[in-house]
N, C-alpha and C positions, 0 to 999 in steps of 0.2 A: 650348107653355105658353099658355095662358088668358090674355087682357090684363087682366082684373081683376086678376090675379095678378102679371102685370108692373108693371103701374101700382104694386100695393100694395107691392111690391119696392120701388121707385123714391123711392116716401113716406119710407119706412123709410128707407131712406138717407139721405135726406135732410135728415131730423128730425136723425140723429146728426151727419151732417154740417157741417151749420148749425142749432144749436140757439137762432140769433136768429132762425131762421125763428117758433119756439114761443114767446119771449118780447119781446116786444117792449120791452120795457124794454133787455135785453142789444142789442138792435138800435139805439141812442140813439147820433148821430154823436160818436165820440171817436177819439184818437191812442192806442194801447198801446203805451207806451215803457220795459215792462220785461225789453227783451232789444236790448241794443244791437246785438246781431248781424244778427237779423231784426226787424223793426219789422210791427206790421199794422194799419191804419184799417180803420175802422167809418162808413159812411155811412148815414144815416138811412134814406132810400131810395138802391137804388143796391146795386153790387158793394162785397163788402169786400176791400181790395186789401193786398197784402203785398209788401213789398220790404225788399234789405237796402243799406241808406245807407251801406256801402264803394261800392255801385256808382256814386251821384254822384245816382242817381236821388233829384231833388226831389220834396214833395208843395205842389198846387197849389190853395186851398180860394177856388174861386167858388163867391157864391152858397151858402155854407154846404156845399157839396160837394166831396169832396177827389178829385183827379187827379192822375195820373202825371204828369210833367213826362218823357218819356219822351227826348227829343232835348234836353234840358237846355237849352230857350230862352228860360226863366222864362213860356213865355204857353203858354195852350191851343188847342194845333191842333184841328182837324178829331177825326184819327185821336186822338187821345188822349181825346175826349168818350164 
């Protein structure tokens, strides 16, 4: 396969996948809390993270930026940045 054609594979996917990649508006730091079950932030810049709040897992917003609280020590480690 031709890497142009990989690469253009890769786009493609990716656009459906993450469609705040194409808007940047939908990419604006907010908390979606309309599913108690699973929960997902949205970081302005940055990964959008999902988790589900039976597991104990906090979210951690320095800096305007939301983090796993991954070992539940209320602060940000290293690994969790």
């Amino acid at each position: 396969m031709p890497a142009t054609s990989l690469h253009l594979r890769k786009t493609i996917v990716a656009v459906f996948l993450f469609p705040s990649l194409m808007n940047p508006i939908a990419a604006q730091q907010k908390i979606d809390s309309s599913n108690s079950n699973f929960k997902i932030v949205f970081n302005k810049t940055g990964p959008v993270l999902g988790y589900a709040p039976a597991s104990g897992i906090k979210i951690l917003t320095i800096k305007g930026l939301h983090f796993k609280d991954l070992n539940k020590n209320g602060k940000l480690d290293k690994y969790e940045d």
